[in-house]
Short mmCIF file of the C-alpha atoms (twelve columns), coordinates in Angstrom:
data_MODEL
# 
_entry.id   MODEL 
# 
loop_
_atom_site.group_PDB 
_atom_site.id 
_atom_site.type_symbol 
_atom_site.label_atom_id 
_atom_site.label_alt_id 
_atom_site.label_comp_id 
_atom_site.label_asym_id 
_atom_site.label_seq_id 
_atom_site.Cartn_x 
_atom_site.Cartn_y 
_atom_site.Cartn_z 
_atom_site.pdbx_PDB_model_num 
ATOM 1  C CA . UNK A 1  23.244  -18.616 -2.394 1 
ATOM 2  C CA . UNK A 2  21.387  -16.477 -5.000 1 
ATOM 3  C CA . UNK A 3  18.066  -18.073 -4.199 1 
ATOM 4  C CA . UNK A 4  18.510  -17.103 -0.749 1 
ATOM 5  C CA . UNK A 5  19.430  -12.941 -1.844 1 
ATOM 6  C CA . UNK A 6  16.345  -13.327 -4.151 1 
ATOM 7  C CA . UNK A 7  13.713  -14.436 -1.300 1 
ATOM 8  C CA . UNK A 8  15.556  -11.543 0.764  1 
ATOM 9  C CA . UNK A 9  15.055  -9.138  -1.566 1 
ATOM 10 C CA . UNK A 10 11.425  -10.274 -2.047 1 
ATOM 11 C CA . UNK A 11 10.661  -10.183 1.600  1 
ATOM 12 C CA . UNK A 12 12.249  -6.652  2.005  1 
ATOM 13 C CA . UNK A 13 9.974   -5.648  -0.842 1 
ATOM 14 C CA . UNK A 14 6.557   -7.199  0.567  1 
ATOM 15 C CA . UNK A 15 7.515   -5.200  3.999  1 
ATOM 16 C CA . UNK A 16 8.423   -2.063  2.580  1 
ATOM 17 C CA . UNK A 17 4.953   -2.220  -0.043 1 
ATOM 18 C CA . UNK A 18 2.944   -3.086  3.449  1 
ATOM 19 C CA . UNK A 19 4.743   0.026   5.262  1 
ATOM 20 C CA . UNK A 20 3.262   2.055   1.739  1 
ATOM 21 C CA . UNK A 21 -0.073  0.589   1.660  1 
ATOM 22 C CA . UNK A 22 -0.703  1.095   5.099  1 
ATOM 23 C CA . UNK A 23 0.313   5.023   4.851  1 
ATOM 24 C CA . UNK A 24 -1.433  5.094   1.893  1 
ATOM 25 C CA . UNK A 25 -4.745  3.039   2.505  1 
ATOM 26 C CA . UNK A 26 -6.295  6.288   4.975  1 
ATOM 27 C CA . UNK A 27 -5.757  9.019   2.491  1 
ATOM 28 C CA . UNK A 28 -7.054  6.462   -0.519 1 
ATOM 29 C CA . UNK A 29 -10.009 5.893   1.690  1 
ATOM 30 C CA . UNK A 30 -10.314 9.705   2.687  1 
ATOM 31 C CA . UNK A 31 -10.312 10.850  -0.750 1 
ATOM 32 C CA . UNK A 32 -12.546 8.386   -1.901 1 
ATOM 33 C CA . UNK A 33 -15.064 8.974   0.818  1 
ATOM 34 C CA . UNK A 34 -14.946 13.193  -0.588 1 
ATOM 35 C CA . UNK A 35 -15.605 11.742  -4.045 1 
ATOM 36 C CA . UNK A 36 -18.665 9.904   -2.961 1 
ATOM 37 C CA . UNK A 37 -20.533 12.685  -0.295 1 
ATOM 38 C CA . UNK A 38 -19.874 15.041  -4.093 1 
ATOM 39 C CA . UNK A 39 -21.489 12.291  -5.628 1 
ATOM 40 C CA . UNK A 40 -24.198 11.560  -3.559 1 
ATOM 41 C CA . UNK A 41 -24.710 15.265  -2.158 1 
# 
């Protein structure tokens, strides 16, 4: 029984650190994109 709690657990946390990344990944990507046009420009 704990094995299957553990790989629930695990799964809930690879979904809810996809649901981050994916907010996350645009305004990573945004902000990186200002750093470089400073950079470059």
């Amino acid at each position: 029984m704990k094995e299957i709690k553990r790989s629930k657990a695990w799964i809930s946390k690879m979904v809810i650190g996809a649901l981050v990344l994916q907010l996350a990944v645009p305004s990573i990507s945004a902000a990186a994109e200002a750093v470089v046009r400073k950079v470059l420009l």
